[in-house]
C-alpha positions in Angstrom: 94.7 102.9 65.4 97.6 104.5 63.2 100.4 102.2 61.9 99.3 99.8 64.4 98.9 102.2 67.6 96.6 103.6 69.8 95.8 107.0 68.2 92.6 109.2 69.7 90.4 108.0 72.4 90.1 104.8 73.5 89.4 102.2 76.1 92.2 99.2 77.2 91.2 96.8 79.8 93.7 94.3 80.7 92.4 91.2 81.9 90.2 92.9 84.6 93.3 94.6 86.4 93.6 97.6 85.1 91.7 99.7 82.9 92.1 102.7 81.0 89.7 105.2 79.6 90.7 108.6 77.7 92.8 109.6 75.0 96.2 107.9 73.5 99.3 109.2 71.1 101.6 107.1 69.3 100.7 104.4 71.6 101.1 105.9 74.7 98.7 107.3 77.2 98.5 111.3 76.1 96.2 114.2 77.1 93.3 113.5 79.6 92.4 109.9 80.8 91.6 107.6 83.8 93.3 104.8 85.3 91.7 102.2 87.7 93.1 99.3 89.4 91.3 96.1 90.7 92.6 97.0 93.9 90.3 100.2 94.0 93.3 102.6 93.2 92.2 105.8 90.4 94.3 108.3 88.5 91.8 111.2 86.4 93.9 113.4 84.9 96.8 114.5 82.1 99.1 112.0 80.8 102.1 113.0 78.5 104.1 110.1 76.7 102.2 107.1 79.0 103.6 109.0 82.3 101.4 110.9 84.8 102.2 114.7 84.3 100.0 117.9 84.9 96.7 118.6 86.9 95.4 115.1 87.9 93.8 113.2 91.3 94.6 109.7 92.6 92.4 108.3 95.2 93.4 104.8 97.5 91.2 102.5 98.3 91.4 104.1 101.6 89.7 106.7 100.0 92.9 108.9 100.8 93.5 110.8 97.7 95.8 113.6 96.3 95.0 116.3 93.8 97.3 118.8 92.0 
């Protein structure tokens, strides 16, 4: 934590929905991390300011997935 934010890796779980693992800036989601969903739904990849952005892959529950 710095001045009350997420600074450097960490974990957040929210109630057992969602669940992030990897590395934080000012708060937000920043550099490399991984986001699952209860519903089976994962991003692995870059994050820059909390949005999705860069080389990543999300994969469905249907086990569909997209990488790039």
């Amino acid at each position: 934590m710095n001045n009350g934010l997420r600074e450097g890796y960490g974990e957040f779980n929210s109630e057992g929905n969602i669940k992030y693992e990897g590395q934080w800036l000012g708060g937000l989601k920043h550099g490399f991390g991984k986001l699952s969903i209860k519903d089976g739904m994962v991003y692995e990849g870059e994050w820059a300011n909390g949005i999705k952005e860069g080389m990543g892959k999300i994969r469905w529950p249907s086990n569909n997935f997209y990488e790039g």
